[in-house]
C-alpha positions in Angstrom: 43.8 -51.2 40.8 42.6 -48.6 43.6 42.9 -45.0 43.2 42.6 -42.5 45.9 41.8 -39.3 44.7 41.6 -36.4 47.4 40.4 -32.6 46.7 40.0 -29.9 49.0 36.4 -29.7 48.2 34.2 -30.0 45.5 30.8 -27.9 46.3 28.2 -28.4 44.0 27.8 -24.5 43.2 31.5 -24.5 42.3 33.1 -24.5 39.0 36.3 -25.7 37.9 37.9 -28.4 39.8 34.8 -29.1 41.3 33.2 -29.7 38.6 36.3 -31.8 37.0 37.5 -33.9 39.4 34.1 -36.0 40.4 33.8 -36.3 36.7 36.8 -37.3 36.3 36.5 -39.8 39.1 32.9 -40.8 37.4 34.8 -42.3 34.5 37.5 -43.7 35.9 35.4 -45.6 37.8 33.9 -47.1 35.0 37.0 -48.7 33.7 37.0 -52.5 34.9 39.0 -53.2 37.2 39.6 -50.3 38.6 38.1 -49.1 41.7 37.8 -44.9 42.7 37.8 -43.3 46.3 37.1 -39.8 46.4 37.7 -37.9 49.7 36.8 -34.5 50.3 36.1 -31.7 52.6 33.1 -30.1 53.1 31.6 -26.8 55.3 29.0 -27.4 57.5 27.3 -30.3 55.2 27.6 -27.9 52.4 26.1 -30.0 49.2 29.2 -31.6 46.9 29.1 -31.9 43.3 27.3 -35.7 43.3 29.2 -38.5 41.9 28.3 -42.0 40.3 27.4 -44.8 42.5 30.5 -46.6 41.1 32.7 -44.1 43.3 33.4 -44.4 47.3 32.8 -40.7 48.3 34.2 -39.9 51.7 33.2 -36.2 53.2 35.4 -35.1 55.8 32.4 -32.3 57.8 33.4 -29.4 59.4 31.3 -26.9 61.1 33.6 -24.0 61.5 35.2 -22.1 59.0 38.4 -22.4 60.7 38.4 -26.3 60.5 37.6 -26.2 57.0 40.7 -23.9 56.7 43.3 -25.8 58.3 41.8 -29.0 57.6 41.1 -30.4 60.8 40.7 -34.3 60.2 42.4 -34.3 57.2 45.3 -36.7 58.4 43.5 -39.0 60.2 41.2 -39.3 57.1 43.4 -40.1 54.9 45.1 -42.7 56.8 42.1 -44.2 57.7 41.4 -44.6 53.8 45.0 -45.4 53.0 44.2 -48.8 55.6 40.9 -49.4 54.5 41.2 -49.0 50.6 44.5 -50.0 50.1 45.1 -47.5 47.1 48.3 -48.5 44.6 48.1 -44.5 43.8 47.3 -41.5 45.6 45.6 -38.8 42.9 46.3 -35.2 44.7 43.8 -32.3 42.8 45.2 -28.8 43.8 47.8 -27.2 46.0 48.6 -25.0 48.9 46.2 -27.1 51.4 45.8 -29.1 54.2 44.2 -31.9 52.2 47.2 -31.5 49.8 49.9 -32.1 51.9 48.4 -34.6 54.1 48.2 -36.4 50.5 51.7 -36.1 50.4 52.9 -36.7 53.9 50.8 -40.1 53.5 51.5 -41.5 50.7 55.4 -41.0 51.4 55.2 -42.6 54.4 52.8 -45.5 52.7 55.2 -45.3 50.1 52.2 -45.6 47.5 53.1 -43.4 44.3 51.4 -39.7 44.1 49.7 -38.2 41.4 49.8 -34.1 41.9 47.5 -32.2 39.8 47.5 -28.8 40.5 45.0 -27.8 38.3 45.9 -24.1 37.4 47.1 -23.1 41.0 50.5 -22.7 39.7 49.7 -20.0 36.6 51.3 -16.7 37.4 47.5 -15.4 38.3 46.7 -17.6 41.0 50.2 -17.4 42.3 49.6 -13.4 42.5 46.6 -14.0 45.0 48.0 -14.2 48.4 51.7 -14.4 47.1 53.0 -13.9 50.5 51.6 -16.6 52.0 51.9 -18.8 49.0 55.9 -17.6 48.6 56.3 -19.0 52.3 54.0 -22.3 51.4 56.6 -22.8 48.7 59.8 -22.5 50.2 59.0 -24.3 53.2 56.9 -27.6 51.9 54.7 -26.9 48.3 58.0 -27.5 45.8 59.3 -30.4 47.5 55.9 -31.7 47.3 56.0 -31.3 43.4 59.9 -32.6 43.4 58.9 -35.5 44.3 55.3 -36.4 43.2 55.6 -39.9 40.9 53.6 -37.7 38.2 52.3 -34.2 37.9 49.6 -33.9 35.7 49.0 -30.9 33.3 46.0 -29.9 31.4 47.4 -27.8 28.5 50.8 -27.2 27.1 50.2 -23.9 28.9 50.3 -25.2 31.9 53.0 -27.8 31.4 55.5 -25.2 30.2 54.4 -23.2 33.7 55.7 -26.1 35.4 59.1 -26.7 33.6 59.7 -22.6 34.2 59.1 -23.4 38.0 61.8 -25.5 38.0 59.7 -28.6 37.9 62.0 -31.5 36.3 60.1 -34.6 36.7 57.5 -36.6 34.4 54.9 -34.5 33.7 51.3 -35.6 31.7 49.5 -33.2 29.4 45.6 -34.8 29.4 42.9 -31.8 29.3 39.7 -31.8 31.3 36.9 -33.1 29.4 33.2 -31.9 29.1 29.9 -33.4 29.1 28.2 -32.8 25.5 24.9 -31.0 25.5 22.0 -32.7 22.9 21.9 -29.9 20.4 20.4 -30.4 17.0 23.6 -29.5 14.4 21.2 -26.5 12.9 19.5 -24.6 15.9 22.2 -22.2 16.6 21.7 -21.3 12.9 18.1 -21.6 12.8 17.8 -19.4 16.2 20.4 -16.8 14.3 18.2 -16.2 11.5 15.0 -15.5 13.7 16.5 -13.0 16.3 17.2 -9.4 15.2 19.0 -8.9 18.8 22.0 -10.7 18.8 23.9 -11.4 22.1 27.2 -12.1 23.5 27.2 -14.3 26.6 30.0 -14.2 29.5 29.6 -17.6 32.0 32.0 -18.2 34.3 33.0 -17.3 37.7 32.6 -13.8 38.9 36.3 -13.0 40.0 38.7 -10.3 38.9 41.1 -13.0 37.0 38.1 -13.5 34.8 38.6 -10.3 32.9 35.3 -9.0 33.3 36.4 -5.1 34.1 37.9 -5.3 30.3 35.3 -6.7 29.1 32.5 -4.1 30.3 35.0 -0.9 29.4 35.8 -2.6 26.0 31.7 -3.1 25.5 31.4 0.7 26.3 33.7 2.1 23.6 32.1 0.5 21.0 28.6 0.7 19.2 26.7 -1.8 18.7 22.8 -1.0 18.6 21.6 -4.4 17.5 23.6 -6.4 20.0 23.8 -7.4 23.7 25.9 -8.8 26.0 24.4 -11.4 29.3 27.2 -11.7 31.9 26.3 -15.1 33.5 27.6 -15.9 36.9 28.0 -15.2 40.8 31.2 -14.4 43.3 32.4 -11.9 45.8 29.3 -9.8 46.3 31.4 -6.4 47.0 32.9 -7.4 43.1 29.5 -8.0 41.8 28.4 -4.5 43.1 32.0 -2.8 41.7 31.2 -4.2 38.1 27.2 -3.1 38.1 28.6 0.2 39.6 30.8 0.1 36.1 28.2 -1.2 34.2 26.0 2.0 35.6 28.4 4.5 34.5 28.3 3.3 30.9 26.3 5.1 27.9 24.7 2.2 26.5 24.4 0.6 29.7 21.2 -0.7 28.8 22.4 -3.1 26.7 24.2 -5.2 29.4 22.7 -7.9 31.1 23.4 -9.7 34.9 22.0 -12.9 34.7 22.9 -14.4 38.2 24.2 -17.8 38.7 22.9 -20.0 35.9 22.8 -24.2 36.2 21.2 -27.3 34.3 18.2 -26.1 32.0 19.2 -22.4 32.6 22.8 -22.9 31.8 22.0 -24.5 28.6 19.4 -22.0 27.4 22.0 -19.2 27.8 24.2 -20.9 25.5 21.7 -21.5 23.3 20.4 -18.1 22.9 24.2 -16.5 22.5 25.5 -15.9 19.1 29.1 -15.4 20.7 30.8 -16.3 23.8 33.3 -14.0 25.5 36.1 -14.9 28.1 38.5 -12.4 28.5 40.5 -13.6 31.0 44.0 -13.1 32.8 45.0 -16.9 33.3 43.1 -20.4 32.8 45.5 -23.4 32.8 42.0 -25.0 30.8 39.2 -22.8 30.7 36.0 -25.6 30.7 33.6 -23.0 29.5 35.5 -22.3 26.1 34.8 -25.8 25.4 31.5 -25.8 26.9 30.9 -23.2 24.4 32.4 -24.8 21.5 30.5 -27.7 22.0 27.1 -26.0 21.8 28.0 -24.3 17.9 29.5 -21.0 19.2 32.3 -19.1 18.2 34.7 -18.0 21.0 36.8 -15.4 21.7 39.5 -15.4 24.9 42.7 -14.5 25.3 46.4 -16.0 25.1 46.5 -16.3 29.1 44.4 -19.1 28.3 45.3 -22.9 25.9 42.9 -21.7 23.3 45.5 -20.9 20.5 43.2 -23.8 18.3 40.6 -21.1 18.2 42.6 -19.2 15.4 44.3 -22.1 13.6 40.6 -23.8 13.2 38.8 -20.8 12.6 36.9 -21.6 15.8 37.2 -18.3 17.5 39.5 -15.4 18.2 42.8 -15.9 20.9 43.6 -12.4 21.3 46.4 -10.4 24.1 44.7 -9.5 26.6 43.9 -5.9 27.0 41.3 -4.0 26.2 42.2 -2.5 23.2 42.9 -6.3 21.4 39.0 -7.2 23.3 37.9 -4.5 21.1 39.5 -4.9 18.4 38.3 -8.8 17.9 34.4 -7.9 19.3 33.9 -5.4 16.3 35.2 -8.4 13.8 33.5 -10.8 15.9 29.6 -9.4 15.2 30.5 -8.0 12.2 30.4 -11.6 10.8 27.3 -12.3 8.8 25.1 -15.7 10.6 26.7 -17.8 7.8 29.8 -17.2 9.1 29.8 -17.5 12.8 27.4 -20.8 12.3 30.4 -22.0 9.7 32.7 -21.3 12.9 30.0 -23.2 15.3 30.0 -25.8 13.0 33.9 -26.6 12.8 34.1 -25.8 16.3 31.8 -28.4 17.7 33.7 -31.1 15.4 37.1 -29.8 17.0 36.2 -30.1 20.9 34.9 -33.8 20.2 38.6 -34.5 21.5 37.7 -33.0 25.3 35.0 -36.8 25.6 35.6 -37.6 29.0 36.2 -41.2 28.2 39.2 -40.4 26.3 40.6 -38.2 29.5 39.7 -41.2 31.8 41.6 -44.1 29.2 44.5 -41.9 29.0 44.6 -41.5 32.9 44.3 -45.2 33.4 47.3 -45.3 31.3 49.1 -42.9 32.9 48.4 -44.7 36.3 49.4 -48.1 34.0 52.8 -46.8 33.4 53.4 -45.9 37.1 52.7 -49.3 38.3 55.2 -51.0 35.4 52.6 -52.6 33.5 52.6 -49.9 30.0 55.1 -48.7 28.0 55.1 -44.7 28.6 52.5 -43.3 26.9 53.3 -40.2 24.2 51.4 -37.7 26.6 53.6 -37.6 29.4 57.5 -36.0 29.0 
């Protein structure tokens, strides 16, 4: 079996799909008998998120921001892979691009079944950002593109309800991203606890307004807490950056907030080992990876419902909260007025509970997803 999978881009100081997608592709690959191809673009040789040397990676270079934009190349890319490679199924990662709809146009015309997975670019956030344009983008080509995909693939029942609202009436899988599981010894978020008399809250994620960050840092000003502080992990828009230290600035106990910058590999992991809490506030995530990175390293979470993290309050995991500031307040004055015992008993349950994001699990039940396309499996119970 071949599988093309296509993404916009996938630059290696990207989260999210970026992140997700070569992973993905990673253990897919693995899988015998079937074979990955994973074309992308990428700005002026820009470095990509590396992938195993079981996947074909193609990079379509441009040197202009304006090619990159309107996907010069794309097509002819695509076809030339579609000849060459000989793909049974065409896996689509995103929406409302040039690489997207060439995906489409091609594998209609190749009549090879698509995959579509949009990959949060349909939650009522992202559909805010630029609605004009992406109003126009639906009407004229984006739903059609969905009505007629073979598959669409959802990572959270979030995200699958989204779709069905949108008017979205064809099979539709529910598989979640997975994660890659750090080597943490079952007691050193405890042990760490016990030692520190500073405690600290850690934000990591992308720097973006969607995150919920400006909550966060007026929610972390109305309330007192002398013996704790909270490291806000993470780059973006520089002009946003300077808006949220220029919040930060005006605060009483500003003193007790931390910008840590972009954090990755070594650095990444020592943040989350040195946190007692994590903290995503955020306005929309049709996943939300660093929840479950989180999780997975013993610490208790809080978000909100505009993210698939209701689990956090029916395993005692964390805190799922509206968003707002007042709730955000609310759950980080119960949150770290928990004695150690008690957040480690909440690391504890939550690192058993996001043993079920293993990305070998996410790539068996794609395979069988892509199986039931092709007539050889009975449809699996994740896709409706």
């Amino acid at each position: 079996m071949n599988i093309l999978h296509t993404i916009n881009g996938h630059p290696a100081y990207d989260g999210g799909p970026s992140y997700t997608v070569p992973r993905l592709a990673d253990f897919l690959a693995e899988i015998d008998g079937l074979n990955v191809f994973l074309l992308s673009q990428s700005l002026r040789g820009e470095e990509c998120t590396p992938s195993s040397g079981l996947v074909d990676v193609g990079l379509i270079n441009s040197n202009t921001l304006l090619g990159y934009k309107y996907g010069f190349g794309c097509k002819a890319a695509i076809r030339g892979v579609i000849k060459k490679f000989q793909p049974n199924i065409i896996h689509s990662h995103g929406l409302w691009s040039p690489m997207s709809y060439w995906s489409s146009k091609l594998a209609k015309d190749f009549k090879i079944p698509l995959v579509v997975h949009p990959r949060g670019m349909l939650d009522r956030w992202a559909l805010m950002h630029k609605s004009y344009k992406k109003n126009l983008a639906w009407i004229t080509y984006q739903k059609k593109i969905l009505k007629e995909a073979s598959l669409l693939v959802a990572t959270s029942g979030l995200e699958y309800d989204a779709f069905r609202d949108m008017g979205l009436s064809g099979p539709i899988a529910v598989i979640p991203n997975g994660i890659d599981f750090p080597l943490v010894n079952e007691f050193e978020f405890f042990e760490k606890s016990k030692k520190n008399n500073s405690k600290s809250i850690l934000f990591l994620s992308r720097m973006h307004p969607k995150k919920g960050l400006e909550n966060l840092i007026e929610a972390w000003g109305s309330i007192n807490l002398s013996d704790w502080v909270l490291n806000i992990a993470g780059s973006g828009d520089l002009e946003y950056e300077m808006r949220l230290k220029q919040q930060v600035a005006s605060l009483k106990n500003s003193n007790s907030i931390n910008f840590l910058g972009d954090l990755r590999g070594a650095n990444k992991r020592d943040a989350y080992l040195s946190a007692d809490l994590f903290v995503l506030p955020t306005f929309g995530e049709n996943f939300g990876v660093v929840v479950a990175e989180a999780l997975s390293y013993g610490l208790p979470v809080i978000t909100t419902n505009a993210a698939p993290w209701e689990d956090l309050n029916q395993y005692k995991i964390g805190w799922c909260t509206d968003v707002g500031i007042n709730p955000l307040i609310s759950t980080l004055k119960e949150a770290t007025s928990m004695t150690d015992l008690e957040r480690h008993e909440f690391g504890i349950r939550g690192k058993e509970y996001v043993q079920r994001f293993n990305w070998v699990d996410i790539a068996t039940q794609t395979h069988q997803a892509y199986n039931w396309l092709l007539g050889s499996l009975d449809k699996p119970n994740f896709i409706y």
